[in-house]
C-alpha positions, 0 to 999 in steps of 0.5 A: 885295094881293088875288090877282085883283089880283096875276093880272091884274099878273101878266097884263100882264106876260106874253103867249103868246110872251115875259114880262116879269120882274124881275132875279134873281141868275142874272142877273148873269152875263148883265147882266155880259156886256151891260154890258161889250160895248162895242159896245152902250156907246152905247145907255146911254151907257156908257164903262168896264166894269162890275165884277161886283160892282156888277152884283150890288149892282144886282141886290140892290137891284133890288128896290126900287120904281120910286117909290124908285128911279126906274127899273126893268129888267125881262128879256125872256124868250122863253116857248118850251118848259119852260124860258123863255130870257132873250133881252133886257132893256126899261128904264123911266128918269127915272121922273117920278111928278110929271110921270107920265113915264119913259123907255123903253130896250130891247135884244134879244141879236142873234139873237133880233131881227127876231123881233116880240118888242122888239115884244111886249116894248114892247106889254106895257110901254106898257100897265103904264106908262099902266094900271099906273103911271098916266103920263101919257107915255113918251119913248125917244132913238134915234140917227138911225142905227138905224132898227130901233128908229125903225121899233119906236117909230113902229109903237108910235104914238110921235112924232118930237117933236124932233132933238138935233143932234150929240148923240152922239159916236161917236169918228169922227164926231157923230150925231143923235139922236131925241126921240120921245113917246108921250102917253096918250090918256085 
């Protein structure tokens, strides 16, 4: 691969505030502590814990490409000084090369939301999946109750293509959840 080539990838994947990167063994430790917080269990429709050695099979296997594999997680860093800090990750699912579509997950630690960068983070995704991976769509799901990512996804130009009814079982009560799409205009 040429080095222009792997520059402007490169590129993409990063902006003045925040870079987009792949797993890396250290980690596992942070992947550790997000999986086995029940209280973000819902937005990936987990229901038991992760043991630290899956995590870390995931992490070695991470390597493998999105047309293996069918996802890809990348870390969201903050780019503030000389050393960057991990302060979230952005998902791409159900990575659909026939169809050219994939789902897109994002979760931004507490203090660091409300910061402009699952923005940032989801600018710099949207723009690898239509020009890198050539696809055709993204869609992401989003309970109707959480109207911070609702509102990211319509600032993204993201339409509410449908409403799963009772779709999401909170063990008090069944919420709705949102279908949205983003089809490339080419």
């Amino acid at each position: 691969m040429n080095k222009q080539f792997q520059n402007n990838k490169l590129y993409m994947l990063k902006n003045n505030n925040i870079e987009l990167r792949a797993l890396e063994p250290s980690d596992v430790d942070l992947l550790y502590d997000w999986e086995n917080n029940h209280e973000l269990w819902h937005l990936s429709n987990t229901i038991a814990p992760f043991s630290r050695f899956v995590l870390e099979q995931y992490v070695i296997n991470s390597h493998q490409d999105i047309y293996s594999s069918r996802q890809l997680r990348l870390m969201i860093d903050r780019r503030e000084g000389n050393k960057p800090e991990t302060i979230g990750a952005i998902d791409l699912f159900d990575f659909d090369p026939v169809n050219k579509r994939a789902g897109i997950g994002i979760m931004v630690i507490g203090g660091e939301r409300k910061k402009g960068y699952a923005s940032e983070a989801l600018t710099l995704l949207i723009e690898y999946c239509f020009n890198t991976l050539n696809l055709h769509q993204v869609y992401c799901n989003i309970d109707v109750l959480n109207l911070a990512s609702y509102n990211l996804f319509i600032k993204h130009n993201f339409k509410v293509v449908g409403i799963k009814k009772d779709w999401l079982y909170t063990g008090k009560k069944w919420i709705d959840e949102y279908l949205l799409q983003l089809v490339h205009s080419e």
